[in-house]
C-alpha positions in Angstrom: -14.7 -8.3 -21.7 -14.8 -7.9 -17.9 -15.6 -4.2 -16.2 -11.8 -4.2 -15.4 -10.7 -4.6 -18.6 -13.2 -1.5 -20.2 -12.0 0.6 -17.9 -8.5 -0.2 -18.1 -9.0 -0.1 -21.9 -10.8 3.6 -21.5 -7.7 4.8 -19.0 -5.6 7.5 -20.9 -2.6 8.9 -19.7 -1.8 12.3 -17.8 -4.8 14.5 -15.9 -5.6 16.4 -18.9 -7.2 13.2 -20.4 -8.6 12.0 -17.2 -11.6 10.3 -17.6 -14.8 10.9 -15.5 -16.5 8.6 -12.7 -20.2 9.4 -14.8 -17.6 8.2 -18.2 -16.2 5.4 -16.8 -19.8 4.4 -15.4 -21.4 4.2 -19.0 -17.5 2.6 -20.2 -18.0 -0.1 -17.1 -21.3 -0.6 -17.5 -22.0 -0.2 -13.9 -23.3 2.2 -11.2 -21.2 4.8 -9.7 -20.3 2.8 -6.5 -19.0 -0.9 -8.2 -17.3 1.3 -10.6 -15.2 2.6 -7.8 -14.9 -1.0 -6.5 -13.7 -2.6 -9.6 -10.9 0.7 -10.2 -10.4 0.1 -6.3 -9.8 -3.7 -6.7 -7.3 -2.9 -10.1 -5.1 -0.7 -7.6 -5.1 -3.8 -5.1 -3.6 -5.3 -7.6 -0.9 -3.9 -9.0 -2.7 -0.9 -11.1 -1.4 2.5 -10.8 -4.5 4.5 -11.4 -5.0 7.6 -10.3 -7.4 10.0 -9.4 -8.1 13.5 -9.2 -11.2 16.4 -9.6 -10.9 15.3 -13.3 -11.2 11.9 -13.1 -9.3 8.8 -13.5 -6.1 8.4 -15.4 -2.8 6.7 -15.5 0.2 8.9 -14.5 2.3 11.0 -17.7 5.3 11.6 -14.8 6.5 11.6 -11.7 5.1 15.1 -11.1 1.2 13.6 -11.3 2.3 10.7 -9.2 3.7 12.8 -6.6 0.6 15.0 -6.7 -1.5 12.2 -6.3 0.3 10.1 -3.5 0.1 13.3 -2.0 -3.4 13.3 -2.0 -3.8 9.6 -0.5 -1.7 9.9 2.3 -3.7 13.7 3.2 -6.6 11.3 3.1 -5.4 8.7 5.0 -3.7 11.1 7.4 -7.7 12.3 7.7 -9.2 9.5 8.0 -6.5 8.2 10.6 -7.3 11.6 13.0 -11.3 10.7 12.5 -10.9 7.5 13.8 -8.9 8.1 17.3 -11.5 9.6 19.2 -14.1 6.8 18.0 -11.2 4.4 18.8 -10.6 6.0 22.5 -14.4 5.6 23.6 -14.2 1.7 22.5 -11.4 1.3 24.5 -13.3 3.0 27.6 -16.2 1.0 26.6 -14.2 -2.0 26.8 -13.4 -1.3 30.4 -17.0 -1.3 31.3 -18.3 -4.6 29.9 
């Protein structure tokens, strides 16, 4: 049985039986960051799995969804305002070469 598939196995439904990153670690059989990798490529493809200060889990309703899509797109929206100012001094660098 691949990582993928333990974990996927291990997933329960709704954040009150969200599962741990240290669980899924010891259900994976795998450190902390290919753990994330493997749950990271399962979303790639197709897998709803999501993720809060509980662990992982697969969405009971729309409610959870919501609360985690939520989440992402704060993230993203973060990660989006972190990268302009990096992005503006390699387009000034770019006028220098």
């Amino acid at each position: 049985m691949t990582a993928a598939e333990r974990i996927s196995n291990a997933l329960r439904t709704g954040e009150s039986n969200a599962v741990s990153l240290a669980d899924m670690c010891i259900i994976s059989g795998l450190d902390n960051r290919h753990t994330r990798l493997v749950i990271e490529d399962m979303r790639r493809k197709g897998a709803v799995i999501c993720s809060s200060e509980c662990g992982y889990f697969y969405p009971a309703d729309r409610s959870e969804l919501n609360r985690y899509v939520n989440r992402e797109r704060s993230r993203a929206s973060s990660i989006s305002q972190t990268l302009r100012s990096a992005e503006r001094l390699l387009e000034e660098w770019k006028g220098q070469e």
